[in-house]
One Martini backbone bead per residue (centre of mass of N, CA, C, O) as a GRO file, in nm:
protein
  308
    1UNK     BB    1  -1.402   0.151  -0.854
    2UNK     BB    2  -1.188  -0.094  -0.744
    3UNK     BB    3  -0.996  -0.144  -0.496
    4UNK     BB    4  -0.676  -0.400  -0.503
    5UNK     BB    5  -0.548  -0.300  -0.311
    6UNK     BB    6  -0.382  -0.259  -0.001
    7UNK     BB    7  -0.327   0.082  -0.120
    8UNK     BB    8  -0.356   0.410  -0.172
    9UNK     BB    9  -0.231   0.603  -0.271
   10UNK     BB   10  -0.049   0.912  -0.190
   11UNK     BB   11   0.036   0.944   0.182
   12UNK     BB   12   0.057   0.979   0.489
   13UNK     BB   13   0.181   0.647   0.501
   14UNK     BB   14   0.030   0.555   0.210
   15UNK     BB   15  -0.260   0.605   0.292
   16UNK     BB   16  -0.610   0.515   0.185
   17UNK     BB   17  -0.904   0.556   0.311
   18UNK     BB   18  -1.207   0.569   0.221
   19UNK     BB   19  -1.489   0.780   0.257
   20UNK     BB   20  -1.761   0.605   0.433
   21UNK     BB   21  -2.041   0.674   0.453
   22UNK     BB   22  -2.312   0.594   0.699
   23UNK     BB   23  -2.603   0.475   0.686
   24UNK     BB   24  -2.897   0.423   0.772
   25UNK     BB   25  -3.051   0.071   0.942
   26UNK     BB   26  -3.223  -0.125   0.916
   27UNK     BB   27  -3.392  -0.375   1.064
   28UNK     BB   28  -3.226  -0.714   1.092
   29UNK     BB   29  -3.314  -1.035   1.014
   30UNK     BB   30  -3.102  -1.314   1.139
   31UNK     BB   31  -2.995  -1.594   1.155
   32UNK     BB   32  -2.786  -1.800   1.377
   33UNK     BB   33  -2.523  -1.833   1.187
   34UNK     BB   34  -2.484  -1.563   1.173
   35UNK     BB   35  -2.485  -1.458   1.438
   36UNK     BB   36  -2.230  -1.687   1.507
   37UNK     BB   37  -2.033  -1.524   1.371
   38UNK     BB   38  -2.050  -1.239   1.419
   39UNK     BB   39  -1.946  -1.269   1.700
   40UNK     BB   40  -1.682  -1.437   1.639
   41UNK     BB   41  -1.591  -1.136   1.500
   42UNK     BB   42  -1.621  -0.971   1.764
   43UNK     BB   43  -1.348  -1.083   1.893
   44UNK     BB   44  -1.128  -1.067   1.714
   45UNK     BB   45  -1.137  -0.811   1.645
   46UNK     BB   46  -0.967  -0.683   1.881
   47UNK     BB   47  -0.648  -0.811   1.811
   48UNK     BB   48  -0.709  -0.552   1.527
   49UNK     BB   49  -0.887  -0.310   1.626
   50UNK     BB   50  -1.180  -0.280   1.433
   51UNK     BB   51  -1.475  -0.297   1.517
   52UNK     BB   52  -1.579  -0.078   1.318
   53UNK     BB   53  -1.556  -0.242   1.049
   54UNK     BB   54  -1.692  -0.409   1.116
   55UNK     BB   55  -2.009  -0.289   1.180
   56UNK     BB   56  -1.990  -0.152   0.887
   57UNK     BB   57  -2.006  -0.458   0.749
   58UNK     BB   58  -2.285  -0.504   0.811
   59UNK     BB   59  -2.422  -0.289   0.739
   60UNK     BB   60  -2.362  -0.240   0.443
   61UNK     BB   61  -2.500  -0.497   0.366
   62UNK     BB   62  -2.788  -0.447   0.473
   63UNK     BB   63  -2.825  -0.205   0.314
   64UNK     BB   64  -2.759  -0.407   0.000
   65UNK     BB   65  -2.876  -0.687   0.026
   66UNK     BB   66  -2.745  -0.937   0.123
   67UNK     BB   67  -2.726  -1.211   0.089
   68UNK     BB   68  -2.659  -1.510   0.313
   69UNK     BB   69  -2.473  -1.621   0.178
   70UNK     BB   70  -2.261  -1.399   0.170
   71UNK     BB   71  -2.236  -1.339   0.380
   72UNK     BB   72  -2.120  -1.562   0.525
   73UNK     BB   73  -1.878  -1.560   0.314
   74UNK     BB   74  -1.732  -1.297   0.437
   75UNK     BB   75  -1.701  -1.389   0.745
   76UNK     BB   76  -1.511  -1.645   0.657
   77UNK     BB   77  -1.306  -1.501   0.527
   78UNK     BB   78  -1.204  -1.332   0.760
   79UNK     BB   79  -1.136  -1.539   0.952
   80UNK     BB   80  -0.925  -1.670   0.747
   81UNK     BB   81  -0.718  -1.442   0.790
   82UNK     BB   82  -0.703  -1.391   1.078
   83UNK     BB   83  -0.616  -1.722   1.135
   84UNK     BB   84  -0.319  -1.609   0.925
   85UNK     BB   85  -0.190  -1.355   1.041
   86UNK     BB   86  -0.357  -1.142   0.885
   87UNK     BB   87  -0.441  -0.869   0.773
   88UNK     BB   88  -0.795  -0.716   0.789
   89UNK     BB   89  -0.849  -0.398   0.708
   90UNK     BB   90  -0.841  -0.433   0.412
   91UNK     BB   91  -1.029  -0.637   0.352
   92UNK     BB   92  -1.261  -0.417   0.486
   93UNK     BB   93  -1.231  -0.249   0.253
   94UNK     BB   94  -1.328  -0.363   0.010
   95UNK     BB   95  -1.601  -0.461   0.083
   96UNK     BB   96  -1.709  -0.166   0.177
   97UNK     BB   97  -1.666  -0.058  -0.100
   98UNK     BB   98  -1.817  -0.214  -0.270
   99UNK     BB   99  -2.080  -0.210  -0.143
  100UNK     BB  100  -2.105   0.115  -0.169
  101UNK     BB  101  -2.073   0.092  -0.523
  102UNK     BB  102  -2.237  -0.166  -0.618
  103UNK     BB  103  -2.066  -0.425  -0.645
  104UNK     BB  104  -2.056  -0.711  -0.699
  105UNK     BB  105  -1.989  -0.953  -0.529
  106UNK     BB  106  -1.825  -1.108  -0.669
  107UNK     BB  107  -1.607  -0.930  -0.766
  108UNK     BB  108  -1.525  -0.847  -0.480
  109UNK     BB  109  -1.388  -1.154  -0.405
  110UNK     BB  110  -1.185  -1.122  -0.659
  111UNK     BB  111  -1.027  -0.871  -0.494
  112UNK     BB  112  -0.982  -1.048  -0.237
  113UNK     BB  113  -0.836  -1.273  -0.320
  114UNK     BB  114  -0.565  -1.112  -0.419
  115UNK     BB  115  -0.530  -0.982  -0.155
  116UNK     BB  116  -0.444  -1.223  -0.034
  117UNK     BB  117  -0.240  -1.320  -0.163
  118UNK     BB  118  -0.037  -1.066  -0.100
  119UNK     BB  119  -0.012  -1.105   0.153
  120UNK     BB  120   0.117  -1.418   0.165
  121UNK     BB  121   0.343  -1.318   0.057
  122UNK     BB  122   0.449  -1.083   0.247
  123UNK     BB  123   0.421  -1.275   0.514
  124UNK     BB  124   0.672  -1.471   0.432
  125UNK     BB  125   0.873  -1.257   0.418
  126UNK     BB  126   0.853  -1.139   0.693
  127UNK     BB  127   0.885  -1.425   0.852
  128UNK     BB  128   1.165  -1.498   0.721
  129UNK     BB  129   1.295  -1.278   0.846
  130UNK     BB  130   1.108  -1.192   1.090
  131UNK     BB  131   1.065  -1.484   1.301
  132UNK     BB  132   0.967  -1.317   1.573
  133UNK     BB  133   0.742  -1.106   1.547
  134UNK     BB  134   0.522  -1.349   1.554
  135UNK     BB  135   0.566  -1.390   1.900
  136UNK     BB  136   0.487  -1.094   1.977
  137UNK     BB  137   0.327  -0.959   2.141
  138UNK     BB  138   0.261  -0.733   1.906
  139UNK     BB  139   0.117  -0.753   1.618
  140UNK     BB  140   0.138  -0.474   1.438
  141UNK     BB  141   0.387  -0.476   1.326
  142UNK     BB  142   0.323  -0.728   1.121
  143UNK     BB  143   0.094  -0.627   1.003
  144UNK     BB  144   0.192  -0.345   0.899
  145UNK     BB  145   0.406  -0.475   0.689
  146UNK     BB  146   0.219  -0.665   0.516
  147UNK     BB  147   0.041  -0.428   0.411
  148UNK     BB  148   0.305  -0.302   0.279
  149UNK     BB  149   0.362  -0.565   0.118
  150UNK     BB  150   0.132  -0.555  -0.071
  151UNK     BB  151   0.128  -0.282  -0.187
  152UNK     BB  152   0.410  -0.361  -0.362
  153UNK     BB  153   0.309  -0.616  -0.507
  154UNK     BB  154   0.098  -0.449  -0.637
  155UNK     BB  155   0.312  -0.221  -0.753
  156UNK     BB  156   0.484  -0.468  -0.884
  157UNK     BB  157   0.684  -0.600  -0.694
  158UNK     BB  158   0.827  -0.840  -0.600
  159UNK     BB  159   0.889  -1.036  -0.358
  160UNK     BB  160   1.193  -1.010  -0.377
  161UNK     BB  161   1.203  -0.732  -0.323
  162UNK     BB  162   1.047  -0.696  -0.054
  163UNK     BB  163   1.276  -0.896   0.093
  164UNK     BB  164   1.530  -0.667   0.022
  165UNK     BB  165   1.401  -0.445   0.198
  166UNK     BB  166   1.371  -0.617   0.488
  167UNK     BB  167   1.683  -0.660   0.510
  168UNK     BB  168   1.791  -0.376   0.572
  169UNK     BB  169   1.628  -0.415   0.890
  170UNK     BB  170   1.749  -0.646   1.017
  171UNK     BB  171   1.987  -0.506   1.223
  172UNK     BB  172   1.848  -0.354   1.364
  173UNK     BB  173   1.674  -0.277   1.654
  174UNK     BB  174   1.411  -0.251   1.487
  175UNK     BB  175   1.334  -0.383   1.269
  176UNK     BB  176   1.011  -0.409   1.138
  177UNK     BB  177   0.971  -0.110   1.189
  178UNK     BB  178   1.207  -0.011   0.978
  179UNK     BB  179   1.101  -0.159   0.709
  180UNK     BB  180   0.884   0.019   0.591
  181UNK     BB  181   1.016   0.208   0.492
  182UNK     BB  182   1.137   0.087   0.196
  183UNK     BB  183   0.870  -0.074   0.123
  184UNK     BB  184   0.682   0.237   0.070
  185UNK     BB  185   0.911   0.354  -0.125
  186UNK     BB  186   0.902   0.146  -0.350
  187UNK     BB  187   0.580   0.120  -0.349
  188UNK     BB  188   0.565   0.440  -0.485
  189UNK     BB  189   0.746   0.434  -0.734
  190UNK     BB  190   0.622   0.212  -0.863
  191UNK     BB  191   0.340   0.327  -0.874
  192UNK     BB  192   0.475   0.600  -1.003
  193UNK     BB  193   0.621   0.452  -1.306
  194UNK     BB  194   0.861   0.285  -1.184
  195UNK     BB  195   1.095   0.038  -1.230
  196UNK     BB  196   1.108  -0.193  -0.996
  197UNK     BB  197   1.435  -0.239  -0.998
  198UNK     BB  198   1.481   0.059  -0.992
  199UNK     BB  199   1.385   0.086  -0.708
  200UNK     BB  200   1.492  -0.073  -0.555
  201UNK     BB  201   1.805   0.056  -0.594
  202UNK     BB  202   1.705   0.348  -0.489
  203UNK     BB  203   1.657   0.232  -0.201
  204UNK     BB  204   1.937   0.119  -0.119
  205UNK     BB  205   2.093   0.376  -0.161
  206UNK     BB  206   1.968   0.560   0.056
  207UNK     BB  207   2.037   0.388   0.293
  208UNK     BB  208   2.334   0.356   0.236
  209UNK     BB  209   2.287   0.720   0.302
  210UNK     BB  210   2.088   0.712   0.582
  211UNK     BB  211   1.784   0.668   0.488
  212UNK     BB  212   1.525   0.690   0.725
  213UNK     BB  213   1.200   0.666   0.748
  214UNK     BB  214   1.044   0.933   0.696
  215UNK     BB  215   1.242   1.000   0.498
  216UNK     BB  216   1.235   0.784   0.293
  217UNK     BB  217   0.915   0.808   0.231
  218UNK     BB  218   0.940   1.037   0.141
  219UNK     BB  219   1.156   1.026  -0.126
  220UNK     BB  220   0.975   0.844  -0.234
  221UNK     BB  221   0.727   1.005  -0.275
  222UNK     BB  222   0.840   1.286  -0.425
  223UNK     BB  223   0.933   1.113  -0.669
  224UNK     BB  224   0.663   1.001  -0.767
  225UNK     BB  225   0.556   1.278  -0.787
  226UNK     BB  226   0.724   1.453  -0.992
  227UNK     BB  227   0.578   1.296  -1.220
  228UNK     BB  228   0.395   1.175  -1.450
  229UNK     BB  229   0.144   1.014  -1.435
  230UNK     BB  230   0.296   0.674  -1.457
  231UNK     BB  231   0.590   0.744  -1.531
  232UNK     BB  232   0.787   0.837  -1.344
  233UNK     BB  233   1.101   0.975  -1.237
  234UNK     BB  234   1.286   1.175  -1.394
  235UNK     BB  235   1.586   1.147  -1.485
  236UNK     BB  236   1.718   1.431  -1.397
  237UNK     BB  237   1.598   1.408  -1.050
  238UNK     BB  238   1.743   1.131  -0.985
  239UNK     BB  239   2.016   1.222  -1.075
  240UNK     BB  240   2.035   1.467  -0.866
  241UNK     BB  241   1.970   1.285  -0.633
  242UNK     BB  242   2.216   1.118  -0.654
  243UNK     BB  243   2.441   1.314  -0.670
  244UNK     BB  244   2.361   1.424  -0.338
  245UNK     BB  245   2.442   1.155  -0.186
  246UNK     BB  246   2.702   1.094  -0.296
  247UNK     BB  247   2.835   1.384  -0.172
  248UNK     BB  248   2.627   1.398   0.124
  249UNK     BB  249   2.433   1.519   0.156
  250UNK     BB  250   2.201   1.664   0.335
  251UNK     BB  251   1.882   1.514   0.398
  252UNK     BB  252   1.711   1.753   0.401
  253UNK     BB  253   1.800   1.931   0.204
  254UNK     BB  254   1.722   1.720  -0.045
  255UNK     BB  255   1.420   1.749   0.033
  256UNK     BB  256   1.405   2.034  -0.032
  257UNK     BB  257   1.466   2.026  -0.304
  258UNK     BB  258   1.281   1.838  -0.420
  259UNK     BB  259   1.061   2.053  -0.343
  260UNK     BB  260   1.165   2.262  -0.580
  261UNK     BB  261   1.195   2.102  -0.833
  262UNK     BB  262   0.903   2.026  -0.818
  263UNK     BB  263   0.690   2.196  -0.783
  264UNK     BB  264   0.336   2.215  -0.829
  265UNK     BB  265   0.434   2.115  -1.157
  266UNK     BB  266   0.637   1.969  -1.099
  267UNK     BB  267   0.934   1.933  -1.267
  268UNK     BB  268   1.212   2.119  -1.257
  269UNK     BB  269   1.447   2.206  -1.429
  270UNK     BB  270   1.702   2.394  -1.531
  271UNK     BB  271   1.551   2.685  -1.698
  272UNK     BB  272   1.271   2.596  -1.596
  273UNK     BB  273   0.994   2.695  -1.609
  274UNK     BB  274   0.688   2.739  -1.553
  275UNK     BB  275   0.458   2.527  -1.792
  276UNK     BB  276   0.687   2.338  -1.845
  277UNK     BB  277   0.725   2.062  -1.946
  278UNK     BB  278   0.833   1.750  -1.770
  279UNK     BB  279   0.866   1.567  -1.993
  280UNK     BB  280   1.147   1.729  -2.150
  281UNK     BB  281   1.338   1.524  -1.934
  282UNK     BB  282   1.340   1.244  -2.010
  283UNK     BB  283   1.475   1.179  -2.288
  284UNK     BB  284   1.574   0.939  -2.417
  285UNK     BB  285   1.341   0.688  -2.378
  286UNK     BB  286   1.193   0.757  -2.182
  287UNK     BB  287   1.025   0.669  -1.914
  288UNK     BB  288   0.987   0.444  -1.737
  289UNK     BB  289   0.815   0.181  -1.701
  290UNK     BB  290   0.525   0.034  -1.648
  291UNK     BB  291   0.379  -0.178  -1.426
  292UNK     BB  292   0.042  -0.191  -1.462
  293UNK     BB  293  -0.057  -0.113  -1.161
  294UNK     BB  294  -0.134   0.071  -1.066
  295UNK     BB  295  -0.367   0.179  -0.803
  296UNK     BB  296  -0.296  -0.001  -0.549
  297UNK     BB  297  -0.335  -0.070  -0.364
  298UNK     BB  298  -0.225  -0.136  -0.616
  299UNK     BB  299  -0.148  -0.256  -0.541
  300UNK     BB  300  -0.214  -0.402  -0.621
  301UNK     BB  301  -0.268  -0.459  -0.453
  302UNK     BB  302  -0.364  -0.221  -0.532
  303UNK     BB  303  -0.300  -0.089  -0.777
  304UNK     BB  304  -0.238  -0.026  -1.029
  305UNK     BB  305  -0.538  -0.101  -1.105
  306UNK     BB  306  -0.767  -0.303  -1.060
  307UNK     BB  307  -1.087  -0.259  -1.134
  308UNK     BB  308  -1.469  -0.178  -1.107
   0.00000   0.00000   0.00000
């Protein structure tokens, strides 16, 4: 199956990125006007430092026999992107993932389609909140904030939610980089199968308890994982953690209790022994609905996902 979102599963920084191995390839004779998009893309590639990911979708491309015409449109692709000052990492991995699992090429393209979507969304509310970001002689921290953008949008949040999540580290002294835990943390829950809307609202209450940065990320990791996959963070578990932020609780404190009450085989409430379903915490009216996306990075574009 490929991964359609921005990022995939939940872990440190919430990214996965597959690890494909590269096979040897032989020597591969190709017309002048590949060869003179590929050169035109590895200057480029340097911009945002990818250069090893160009390198491998080429190998990858020859590996797998891909028609000139087909090369020809996927270097054009990732060209049109990187010219819209969007991250090309994503797409360079979902190319090289699909390349590598033989899915049709056909196919590929519709799940690079989708993440462009999201990245374009992404950076649109990006490019809104920190008009200035964009002008920054640095630009991966704009480039990284909308991959993250893109990954909560797969996950399922509207864009006016990441959009909500970026506005909380408007005043910050350095916003685009602060902003980043808020949106990991949505888009974590979100892919986690909590409703989009009430992620965003338990991320804004998290902030303005003082939760920030890998705090923030952890709180919002660790919450999705609490309970049954895709079905979002038991009743009892959001209810303990959110009565703890309101009495004032150490916000570390709160974050090993959360490791406590989470423990090997997910959430246990008080009384509630090793082996006893996690499930029967959810309590009426059961776990909140699944926003249906991730997968991946799901997010939607990533997120669960749609996959191959």
């Amino acid at each position: 199956m490929l991964e359609t979102g921005g990022k995939s599963a939940i872990g440190p920084g919430f990214h996965r990125r597959d690890a494909v191995a590269v096979s040897p390839v032989a020597s591969l004779t190709v017309r002048p006007c590949v060869v003179l998009v590929l050169l035109m893309l590895a200057v480029s590639a340097f911009a945002q430092g990818q250069p090893d990911l160009r390198a491998e979708l080429r190998e990858r491309a020859a590996a797998a026999g891909l028609a000139e015409a087909d090369r020809v449109r996927m270097e054009q692709h990732v060209e049109r992107i990187q010219a819209a000052d969007l991250p090309v990492r994503p797409v360079l991995d979902r190319y090289i993932q699909g390349l590598a699992k033989a899915v049709p090429f056909s196919r590929i393209e519709s799940v690079v389609d989708q993440l462009e979507t999201r990245l374009r969304d992404a950076a649109d509310r990006v490019d809104e909140v920190f008009p200035l970001a964009r002008a920054r002689r640095d630009p991966q921290v704009r480039l990284a904030l909308i991959d993250d953008g893109a990954y909560a949008i797969g996950a399922g949040v509207p864009p006016t939610g990441v959009a909500a999540m970026l506005r909380l580290a408007e005043k910050e002294q350095d916003g685009p980089a602060a902003a980043a835990a808020p949106v990991l943390a949505v888009g974590c829950l979100a892919a986690g199968g909590m409703a989009p809307d009430r992620s965003v609202d338990f991320v804004r209450e998290a902030w303005e308890c003082g939760f920030r940065g890998m705090e923030l990320e952890r709180l919002g990791r660790d919450l999705a994982e609490s309970g049954r996959s895709g079905q979002g963070p038991p009743p009892a578990a959001l209810d303990r953690i959110r009565g703890m932020m309101r009495e004032g609780m150490d916000r570390e404190r709160i974050l090993r209790h959360l490791d406590t009450m989470r423990g090997p085989d997910g959430y246990r409430g008080p009384g509630m022994g090793p082996g006893q379903d996690p499930g029967q915490m959810h309590g009426p009216g059961g776990p909140p609905r699944d926003p249906g996306h991730m997968g991946s990075g799901g997010p939607p574009s990533g997120g669960p996902r749609s996959g191959m």
